[in-house]
C-alpha positions in Angstrom: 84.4 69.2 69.3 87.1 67.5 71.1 87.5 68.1 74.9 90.5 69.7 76.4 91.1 69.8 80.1 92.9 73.1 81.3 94.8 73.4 84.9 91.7 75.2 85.9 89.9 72.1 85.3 92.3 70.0 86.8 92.3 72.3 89.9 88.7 72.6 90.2 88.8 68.1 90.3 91.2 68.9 94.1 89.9 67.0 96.7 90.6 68.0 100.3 92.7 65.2 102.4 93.4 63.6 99.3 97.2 62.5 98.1 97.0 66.0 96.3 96.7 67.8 99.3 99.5 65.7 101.0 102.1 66.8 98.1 101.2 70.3 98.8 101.5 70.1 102.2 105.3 68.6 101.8 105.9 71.1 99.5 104.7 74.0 102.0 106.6 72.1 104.3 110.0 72.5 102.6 109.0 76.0 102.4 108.7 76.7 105.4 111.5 75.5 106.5 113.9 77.7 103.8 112.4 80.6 104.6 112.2 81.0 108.6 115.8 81.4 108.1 115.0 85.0 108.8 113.8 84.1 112.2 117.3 82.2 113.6 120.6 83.5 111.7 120.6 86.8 113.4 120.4 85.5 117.1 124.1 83.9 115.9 126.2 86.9 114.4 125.1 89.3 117.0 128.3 89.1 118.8 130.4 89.0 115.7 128.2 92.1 114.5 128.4 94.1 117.1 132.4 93.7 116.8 132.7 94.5 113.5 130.7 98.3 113.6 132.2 98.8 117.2 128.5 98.7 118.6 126.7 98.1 122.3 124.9 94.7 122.7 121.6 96.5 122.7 122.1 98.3 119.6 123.4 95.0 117.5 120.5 93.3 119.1 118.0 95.9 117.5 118.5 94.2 114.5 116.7 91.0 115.6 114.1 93.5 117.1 113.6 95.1 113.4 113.4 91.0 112.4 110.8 90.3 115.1 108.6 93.7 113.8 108.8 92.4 110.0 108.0 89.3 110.9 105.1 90.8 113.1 103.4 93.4 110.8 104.4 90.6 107.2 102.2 88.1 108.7 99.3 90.8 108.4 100.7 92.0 105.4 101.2 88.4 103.7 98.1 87.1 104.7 96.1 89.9 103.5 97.4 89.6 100.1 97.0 85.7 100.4 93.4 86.3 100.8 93.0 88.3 97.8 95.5 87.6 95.3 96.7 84.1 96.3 99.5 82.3 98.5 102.4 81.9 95.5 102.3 85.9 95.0 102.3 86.3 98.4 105.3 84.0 98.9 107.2 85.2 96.0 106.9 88.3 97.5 108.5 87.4 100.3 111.2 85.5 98.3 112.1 88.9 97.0 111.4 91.2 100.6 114.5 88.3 101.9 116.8 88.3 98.9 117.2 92.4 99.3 117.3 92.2 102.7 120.2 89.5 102.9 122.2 90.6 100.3 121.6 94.6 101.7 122.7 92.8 105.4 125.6 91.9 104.0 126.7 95.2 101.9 125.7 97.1 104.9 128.7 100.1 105.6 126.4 101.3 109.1 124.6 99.2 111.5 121.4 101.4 110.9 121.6 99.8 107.4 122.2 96.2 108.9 119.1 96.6 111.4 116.6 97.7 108.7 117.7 95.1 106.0 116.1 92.5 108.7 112.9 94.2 108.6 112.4 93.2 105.5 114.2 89.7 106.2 111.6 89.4 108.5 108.9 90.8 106.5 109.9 87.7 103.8 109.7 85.4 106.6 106.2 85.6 107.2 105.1 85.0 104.3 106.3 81.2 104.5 104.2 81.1 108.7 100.6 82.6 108.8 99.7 82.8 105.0 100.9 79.5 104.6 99.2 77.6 107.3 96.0 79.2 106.5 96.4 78.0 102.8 97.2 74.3 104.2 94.2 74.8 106.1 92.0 74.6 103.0 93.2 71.6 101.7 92.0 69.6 104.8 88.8 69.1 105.8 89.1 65.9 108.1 93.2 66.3 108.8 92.9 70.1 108.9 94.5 70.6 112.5 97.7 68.3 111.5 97.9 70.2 108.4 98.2 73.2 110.0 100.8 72.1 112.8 102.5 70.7 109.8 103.0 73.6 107.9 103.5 76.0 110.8 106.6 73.2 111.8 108.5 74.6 109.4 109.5 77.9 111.7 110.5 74.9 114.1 112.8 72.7 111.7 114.5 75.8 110.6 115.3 76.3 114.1 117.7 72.7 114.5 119.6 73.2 111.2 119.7 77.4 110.4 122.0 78.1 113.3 124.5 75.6 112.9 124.5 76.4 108.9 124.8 80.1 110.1 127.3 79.9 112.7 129.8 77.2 110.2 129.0 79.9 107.4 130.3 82.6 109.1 133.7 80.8 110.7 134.9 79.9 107.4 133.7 83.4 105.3 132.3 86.0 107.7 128.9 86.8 108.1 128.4 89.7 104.9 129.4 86.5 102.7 127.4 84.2 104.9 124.4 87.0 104.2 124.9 87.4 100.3 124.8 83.6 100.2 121.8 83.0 102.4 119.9 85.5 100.6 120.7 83.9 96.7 120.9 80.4 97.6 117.3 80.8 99.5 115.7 82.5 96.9 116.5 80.3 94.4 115.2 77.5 96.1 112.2 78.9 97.1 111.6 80.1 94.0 112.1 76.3 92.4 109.8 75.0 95.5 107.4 77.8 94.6 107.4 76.9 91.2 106.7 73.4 92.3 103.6 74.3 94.7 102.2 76.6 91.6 102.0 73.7 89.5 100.2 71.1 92.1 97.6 74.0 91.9 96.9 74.7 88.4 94.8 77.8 88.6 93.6 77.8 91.7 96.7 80.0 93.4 94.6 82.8 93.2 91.5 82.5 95.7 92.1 78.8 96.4 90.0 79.4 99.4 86.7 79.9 97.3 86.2 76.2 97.4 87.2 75.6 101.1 85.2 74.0 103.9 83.2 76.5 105.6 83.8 76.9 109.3 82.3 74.3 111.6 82.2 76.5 114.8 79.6 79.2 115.8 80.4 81.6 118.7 78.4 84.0 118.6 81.0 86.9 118.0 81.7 88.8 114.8 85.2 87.9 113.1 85.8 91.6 114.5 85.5 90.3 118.1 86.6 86.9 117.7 90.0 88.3 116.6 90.3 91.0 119.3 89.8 88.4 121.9 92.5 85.9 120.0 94.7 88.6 119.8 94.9 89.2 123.8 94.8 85.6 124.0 98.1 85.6 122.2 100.0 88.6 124.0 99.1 86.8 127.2 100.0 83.1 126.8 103.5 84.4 124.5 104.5 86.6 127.4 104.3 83.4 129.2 106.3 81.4 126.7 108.9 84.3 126.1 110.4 83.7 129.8 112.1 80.2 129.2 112.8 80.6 125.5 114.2 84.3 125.8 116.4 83.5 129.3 117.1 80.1 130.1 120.7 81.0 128.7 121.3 83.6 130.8 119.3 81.9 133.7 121.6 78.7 133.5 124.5 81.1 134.0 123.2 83.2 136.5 122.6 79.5 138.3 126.5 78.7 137.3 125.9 76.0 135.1 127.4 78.2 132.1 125.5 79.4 129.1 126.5 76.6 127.5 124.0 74.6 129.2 121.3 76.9 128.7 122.2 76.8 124.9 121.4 72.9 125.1 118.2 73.5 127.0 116.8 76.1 124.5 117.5 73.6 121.1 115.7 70.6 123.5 112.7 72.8 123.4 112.8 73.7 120.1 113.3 70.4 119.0 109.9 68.6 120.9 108.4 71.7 120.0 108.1 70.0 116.4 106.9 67.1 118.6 104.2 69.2 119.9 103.0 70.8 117.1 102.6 67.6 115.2 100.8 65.9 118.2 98.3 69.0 118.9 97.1 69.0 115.4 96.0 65.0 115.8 94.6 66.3 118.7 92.8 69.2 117.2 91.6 67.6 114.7 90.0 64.9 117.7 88.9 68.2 119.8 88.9 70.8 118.2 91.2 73.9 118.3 89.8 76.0 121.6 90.1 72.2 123.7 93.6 71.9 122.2 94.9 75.5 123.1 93.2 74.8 126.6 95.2 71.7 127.1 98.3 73.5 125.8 98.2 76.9 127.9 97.3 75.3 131.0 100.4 72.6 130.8 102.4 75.7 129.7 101.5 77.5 133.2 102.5 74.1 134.6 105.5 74.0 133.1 106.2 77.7 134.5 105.6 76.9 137.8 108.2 73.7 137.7 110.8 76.5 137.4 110.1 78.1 140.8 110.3 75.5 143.0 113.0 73.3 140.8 116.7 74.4 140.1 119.0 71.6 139.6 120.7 71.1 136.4 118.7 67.8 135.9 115.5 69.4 136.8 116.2 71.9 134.5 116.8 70.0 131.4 113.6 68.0 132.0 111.3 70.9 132.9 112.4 72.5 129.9 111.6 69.1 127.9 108.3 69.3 129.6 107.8 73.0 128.1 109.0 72.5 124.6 106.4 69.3 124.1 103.7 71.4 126.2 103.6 75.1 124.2 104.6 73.9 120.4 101.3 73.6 119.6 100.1 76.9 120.9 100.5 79.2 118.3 99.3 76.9 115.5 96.1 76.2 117.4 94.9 80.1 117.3 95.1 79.8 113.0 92.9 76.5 113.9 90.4 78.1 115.7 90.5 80.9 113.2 89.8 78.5 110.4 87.1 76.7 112.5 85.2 79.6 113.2 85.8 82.3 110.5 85.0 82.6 106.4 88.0 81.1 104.7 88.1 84.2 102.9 89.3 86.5 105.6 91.1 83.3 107.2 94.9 84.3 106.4 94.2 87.8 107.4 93.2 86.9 110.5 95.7 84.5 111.0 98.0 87.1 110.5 96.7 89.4 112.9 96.6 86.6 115.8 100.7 86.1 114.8 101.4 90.1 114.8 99.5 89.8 118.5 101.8 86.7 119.3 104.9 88.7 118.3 104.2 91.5 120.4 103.8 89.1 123.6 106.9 87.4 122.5 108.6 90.5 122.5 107.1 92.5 125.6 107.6 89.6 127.6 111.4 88.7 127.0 111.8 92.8 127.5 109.5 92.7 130.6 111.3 89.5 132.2 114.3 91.2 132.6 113.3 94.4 133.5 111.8 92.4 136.6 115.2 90.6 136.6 117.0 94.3 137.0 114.5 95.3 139.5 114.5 92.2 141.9 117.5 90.2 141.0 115.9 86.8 140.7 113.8 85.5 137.9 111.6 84.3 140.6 109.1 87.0 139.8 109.7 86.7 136.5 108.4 83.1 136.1 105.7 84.2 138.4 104.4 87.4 136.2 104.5 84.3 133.3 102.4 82.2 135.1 99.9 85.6 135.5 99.6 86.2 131.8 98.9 82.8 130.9 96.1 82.7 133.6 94.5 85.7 131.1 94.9 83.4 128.1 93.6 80.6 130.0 90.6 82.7 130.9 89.9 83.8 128.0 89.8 80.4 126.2 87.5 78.8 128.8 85.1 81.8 128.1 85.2 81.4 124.2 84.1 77.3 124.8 81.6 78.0 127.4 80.1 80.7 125.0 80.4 77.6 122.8 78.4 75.2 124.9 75.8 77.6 125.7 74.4 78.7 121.9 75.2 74.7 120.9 72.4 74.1 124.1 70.3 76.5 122.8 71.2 75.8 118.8 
């Protein structure tokens, strides 16, 4: 009887950090960078937005808030599903959750309407963050850390070009065209990308993890724990992050320098943020992913403190440099640590949960910042109240590798 080799045959031949893995990886990649649209093209038309319904600031601003939650709660969601029905479901899920909210954005006739079509933009967006960096994660074994900063610098990439594509889109057709064409052309290019990544895989899309490298790390902590104590470890250090990225615009013109200025200091970081993120997973994958976050949260709180005692326009752009190349690789390093020291099974899950955490730092502390702003009229204590939070997180992360020492002594 002759011999035929299925996909599931070919998929069950995948060798981790091999040339395989390395297509997939690009392909995730690409992805990535399509659809954290969802996370950049409403900070543009906020303005324009708010003219067109005849709104406040805050209320066209609650639309980016309703991104922010859908983003938040999808990367729960996402991940969840990635664990037990695969990442292309979960991301063509997402392709769909984006292409309604867009193309609703831009039919909207009330504000209301605009606001909740980005929960679901944002709930697409997730899809292509956690779920997809814990999925590059089980392709690596030796080059797992870079694969995961890889994948999760696709939020990051999206961040040069989105705004600019936005911002052009809108001055030549308004933003509801700019919408309707975001959401079709995006979807169908995901969809072809998709299409792409389901093919590299054969069968294995569904429960790709089975096969995974088990984790490498024992702390003494059920996944239950583990993930609690991630999760306050993310609040805290993205309360800390929130204060540059949220208000070095306003900052900058509050100083005089014009918000122009600030504008330029907020892409700088972006941009060597894809620096850092690349750079922390060679380092993970050298250190490990508790050592790497150490390194990264404590330059962070660094960073922070540059901003008290330093003012000057010069000092300003280089301080900010200094934090874009020092937190990029924050975030990425929790689904590291998650994949080092959790069951691949429950890995996007967890991921997602970390994220959600993240969100709800990012958030509470650009709201908290200026609220202190209002009350003492300086971001002084505003830096300062950063630099507290990311003490906890440094705390916390000293704890989790001394617990790690003490049952490797006693291993």
């Amino acid at each position: 009887m002759p011999v035929s080799i299925d996909s599931h045959s070919q998929s069950s031949a995948f060798t981790p950090d091999s040339r395989a893995a390395w297509g997939r990886l690009v392909i995730a990649l690409i992805i990535g960078s399509i659809g954290s649209v969802g996370m950049w093209s409403v900070v543009v038309v906020i303005p324009i937005v708010q003219a067109d319904f005849g709104a406040t600031r805050g209320a066209a601003s609650l639309a980016f808030t309703c991104a922010m939650l859908g983003f938040g709660m999808g990367n729960v969601a996402m991940g969840k599903l990635a664990d037990s029905l695969g990442i292309v479901l979960a991301i063509s899920i997402g392709i769909v959750a984006m292409l309604v909210g867009y193309v609703g954005a831009g039919y909207a006739a009330a504000l209301w309407q605009f606001n909740v079509m980005h929960f679901l933009i944002g709930l697409g967006a997730a899809a292509t963050f956690g779920p997809l960096m814990t999925e590059a994660s089980h392709w690596f074994n030796r080059h797992r850390g870079l694969a995961v900063t890889i994948a999760a610098s696709g939020n990051y990439v999206a961040g040069t070009f989105w705004p600019t594509v936005v911002e052009r889109g809108t001055a030549y057709a308004g933003w509801r065209a700019t919408h309707i064409a975001i959401g079709i052309g995006c979807a169908i290019l995901m969809a072809i990308f998709v299409g792409i990544l389901r093919w590299q895989m054969g069968a294995r899309t569904v429960r790709s993890h089975e096969n995974a490298p088990p984790p490498r790390v024992d702390l003494g902590l059920s996944t239950n724990a583990l993930t609690v104590l991630l999760g306050i470890a993310a609040v805290s250090c993205c309360v800390a992050m929130s204060m540059p990225q949220v208000h070095i615009v306003a900052y900058c013109g509050d100083l005089g320098y014009g918000v122009a200025r600030g504008a330029e200091m907020l892409s700088l970081m972006l941009a060597l943020g894809i620096v850092s993120r690349i750079g922390s997973g060679f380092l993970a994958d050298r250190i490990g992913g508790l050592r790497t976050l150490l390194i990264g949260s404590v330059a962070q709180g660094f960073a922070l403190l540059f901003y008290l005692f330093f003012d000057s326009l010069t000092s300003l752009y280089l301080i900010s440099a200094m934090f874009g190349l020092f937190q990029g690789g924050i975030v990425p390093s929790y689904a590291i640590i998650v994949r080092e020291s959790m069951p691949a099974s429950v890995a996007a899950t967890r991921v997602g949960i970390v994220i959600f955490a993240s969100v709800i730092g990012m958030s509470f502390g650009g709201w908290v910042s200026g609220l202190i702003f209002d009350m003492t009229g300086s971001y002084a204590a505003a830096f300062l109240n950063g630099v507290g939070w990311n003490a906890l997180n440094v705390t916390i992360v000293v704890a989790l590798m001394l617990r790690s020492r003490r049952r490797l002594a006693f291993a």
